[in-house]
C-alpha positions in Angstrom: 0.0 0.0 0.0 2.6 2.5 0.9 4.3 1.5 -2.5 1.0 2.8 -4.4 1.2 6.0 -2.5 4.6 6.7 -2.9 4.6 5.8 -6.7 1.3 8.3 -7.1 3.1 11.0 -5.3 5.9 11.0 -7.4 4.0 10.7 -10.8 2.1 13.8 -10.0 5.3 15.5 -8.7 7.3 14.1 -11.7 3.7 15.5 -14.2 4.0 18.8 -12.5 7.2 19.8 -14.2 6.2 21.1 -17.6 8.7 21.5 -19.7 6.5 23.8 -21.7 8.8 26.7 -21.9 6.9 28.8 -25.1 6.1 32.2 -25.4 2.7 33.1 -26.1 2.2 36.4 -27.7 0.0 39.2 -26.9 -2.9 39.0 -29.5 -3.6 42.8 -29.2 0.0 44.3 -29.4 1.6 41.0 -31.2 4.4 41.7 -28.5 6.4 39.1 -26.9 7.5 39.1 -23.4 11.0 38.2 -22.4 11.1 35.8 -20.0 13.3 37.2 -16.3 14.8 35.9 -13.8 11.8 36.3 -11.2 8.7 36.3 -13.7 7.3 35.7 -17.2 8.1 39.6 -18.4 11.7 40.9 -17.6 10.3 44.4 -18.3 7.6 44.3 -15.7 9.1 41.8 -13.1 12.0 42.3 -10.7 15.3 41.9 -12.0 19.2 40.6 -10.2 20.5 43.8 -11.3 17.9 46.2 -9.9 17.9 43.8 -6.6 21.6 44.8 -6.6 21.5 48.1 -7.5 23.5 47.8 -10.6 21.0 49.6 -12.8 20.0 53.0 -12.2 16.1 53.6 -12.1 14.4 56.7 -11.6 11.8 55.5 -9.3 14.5 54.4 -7.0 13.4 56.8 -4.6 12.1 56.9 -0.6 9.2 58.0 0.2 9.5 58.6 3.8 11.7 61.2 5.3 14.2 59.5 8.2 14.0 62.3 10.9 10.1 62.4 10.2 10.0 58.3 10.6 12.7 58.5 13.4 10.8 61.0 15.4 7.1 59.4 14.9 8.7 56.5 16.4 10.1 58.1 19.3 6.9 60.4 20.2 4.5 57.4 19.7 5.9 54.9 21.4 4.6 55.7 24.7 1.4 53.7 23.4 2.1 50.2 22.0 2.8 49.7 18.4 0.5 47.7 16.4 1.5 48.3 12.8 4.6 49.9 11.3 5.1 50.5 7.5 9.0 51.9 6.8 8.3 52.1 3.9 5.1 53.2 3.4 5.5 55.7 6.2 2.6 54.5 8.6 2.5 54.2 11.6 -0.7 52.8 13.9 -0.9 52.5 18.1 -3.1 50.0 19.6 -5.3 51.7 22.1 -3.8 53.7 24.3 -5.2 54.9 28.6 -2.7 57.0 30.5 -3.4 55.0 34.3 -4.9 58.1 36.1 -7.5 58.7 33.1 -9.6 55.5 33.5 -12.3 57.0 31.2 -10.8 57.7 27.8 -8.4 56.0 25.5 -6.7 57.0 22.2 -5.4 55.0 18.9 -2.7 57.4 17.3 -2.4 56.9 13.3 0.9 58.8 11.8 1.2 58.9 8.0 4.5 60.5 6.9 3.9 61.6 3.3 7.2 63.3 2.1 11.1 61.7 1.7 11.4 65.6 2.8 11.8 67.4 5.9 8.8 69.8 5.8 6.1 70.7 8.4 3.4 69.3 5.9 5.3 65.9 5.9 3.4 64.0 8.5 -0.2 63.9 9.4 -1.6 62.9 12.4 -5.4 60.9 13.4 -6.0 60.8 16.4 -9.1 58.2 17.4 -10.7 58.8 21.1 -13.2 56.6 23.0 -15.3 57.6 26.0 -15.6 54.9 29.0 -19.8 55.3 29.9 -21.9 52.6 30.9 -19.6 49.7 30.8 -19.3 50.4 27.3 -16.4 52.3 24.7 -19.0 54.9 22.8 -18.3 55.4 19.1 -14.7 56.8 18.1 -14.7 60.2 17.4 -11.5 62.3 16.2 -9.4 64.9 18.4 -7.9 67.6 15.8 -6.4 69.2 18.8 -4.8 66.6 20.0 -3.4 65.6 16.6 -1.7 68.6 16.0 0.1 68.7 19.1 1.4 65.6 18.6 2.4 66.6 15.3 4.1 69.5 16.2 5.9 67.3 19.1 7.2 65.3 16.2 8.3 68.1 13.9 10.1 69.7 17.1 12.0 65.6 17.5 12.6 65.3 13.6 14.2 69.3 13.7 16.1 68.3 16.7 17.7 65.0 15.0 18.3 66.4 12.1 20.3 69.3 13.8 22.2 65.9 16.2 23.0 64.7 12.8 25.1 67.4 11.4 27.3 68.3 14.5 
């Protein structure tokens, strides 16, 4: 029995393997693709060279400034971290309660949106729930609160930026 098994495994492992290597070409544009290293179109997939840097590409840019990301990081991480996106530039707290303020908690969502230094660079959600009848009510958002806490992180980003060049 264990022979029968064994053998039908390795038929359909052994069938798998195509050796169907043709190029099909595009009936609209009559183009054919070039087969890469990591997909079925060198042009479109992601090539050894570009994973190495060896070809230069103009969309080789960051879109996240370093202080910005640097300083969201340090301001927010008074709350605990739930998602962080380097390289998308977001950043998300779970819910946060400072221990004296039983009755409210916040969720803090930073989106840095520049690879520059500027005071429009980050923006700053900030979610707040109410503690009333043994329930959480309905989030609502605190502009207030969000610009202070962008302005705290603008004032961390100058100050590591200024760290940087001394």
């Amino acid at each position: 029995m264990f022979r029968y098994i064994l053998l039908t495994y390795i038929l359909i492992f052994i069938s798998s393997c195509s050796t169907n290597n043709s190029i099909v070409q595009n009936p609209i544009t009559n183009e054919k693709p070039k087969p890469g290293l990591f997909s079925k179109d060198s042009e479109k997939g992601v090539s050894l060279s570009r994973i190495l840097d060896l070809v230069d590409s103009t969309d080789n840019s960051i879109n996240v400034n370093g202080y910005l990301w640097r300083a969201s990081l340090n301001i927010l991480s008074v709350a605990p971290l739930i998602s962080t996106d380097a390289l998308g530039g977001t950043i998300i707290t779970d819910w946060y309660a400072k221990k004296n303020i039983k009755d409210k908690r916040i969720k803090i969502m930073a989106y840095i949106k520049t690879s520059e230094l500027r005071s429009d660079g980050i923006e700053v959600k900030v979610h707040v729930q109410n503690f009333k009848n043994n329930f959480w009510s309905n989030t609502f958002l605190d502009k207030n609160l969000a610009n202070k806490i962008e302005e705290n992180i603008l004032n961390e980003a100058r100050n590591l930026r200024i760290k940087s060049t001394k």
